[in-house]
C-alpha positions in Angstrom: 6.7 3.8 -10.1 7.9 5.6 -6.8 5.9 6.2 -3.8 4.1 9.5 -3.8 5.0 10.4 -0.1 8.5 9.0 0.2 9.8 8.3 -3.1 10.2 4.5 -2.2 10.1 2.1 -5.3 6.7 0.8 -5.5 6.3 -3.3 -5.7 3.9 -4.5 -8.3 1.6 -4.9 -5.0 1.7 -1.7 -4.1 1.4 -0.2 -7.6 -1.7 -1.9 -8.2 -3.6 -0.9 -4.7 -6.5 1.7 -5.9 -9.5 3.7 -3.5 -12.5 1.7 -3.1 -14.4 4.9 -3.8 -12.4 7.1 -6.6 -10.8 3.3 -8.1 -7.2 6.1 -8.7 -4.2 4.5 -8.0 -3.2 5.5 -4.4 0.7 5.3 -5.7 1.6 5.1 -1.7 4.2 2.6 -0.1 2.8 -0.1 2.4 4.5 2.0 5.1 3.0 5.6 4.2 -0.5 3.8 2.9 -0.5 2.8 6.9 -0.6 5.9 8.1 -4.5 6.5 6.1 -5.6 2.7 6.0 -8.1 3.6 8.5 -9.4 6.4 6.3 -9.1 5.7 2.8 -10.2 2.2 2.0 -8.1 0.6 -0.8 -8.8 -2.4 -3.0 -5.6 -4.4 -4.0 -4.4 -7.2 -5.8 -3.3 -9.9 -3.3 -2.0 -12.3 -5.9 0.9 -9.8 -6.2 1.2 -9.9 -2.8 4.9 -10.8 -2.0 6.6 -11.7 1.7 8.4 -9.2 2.0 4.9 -6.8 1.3 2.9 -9.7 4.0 5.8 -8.8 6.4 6.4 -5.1 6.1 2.2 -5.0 6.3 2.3 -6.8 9.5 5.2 -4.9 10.8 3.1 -1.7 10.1 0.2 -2.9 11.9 2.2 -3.6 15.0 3.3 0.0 15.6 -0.4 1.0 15.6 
């Protein structure tokens, strides 16, 4: 699975991450799925949760 914006491979983490309201796969990147956070509120699956998805998620929030 591939990002939708960017074409980045997806990690199981981010392949899994769904609207709260619609429950369709969002299919967006931690780094692109920054950029609406704020708008579209996701649910995800944080026992897929990696480090390297913790760390690019904090790197994301601190250019904010």
């Amino acid at each position: 699975m591939r990002c939708s914006a960017c074409d980045k491979k997806l990690t199981d983490y981010e392949a899994t991450r769904r609207s709260a309201e619609s429950l369709e796969y969002l299919d967006l990147c931690n780094e692109c799925y920054s950029y609406i956070a704020e708008d579209v509120p996701a649910i995800d699956r944080p026992d897929l949760r990696t480090i390297a998805d913790e760390e690019e998620l904090r790197d994301d929030l601190e250019y904010d």
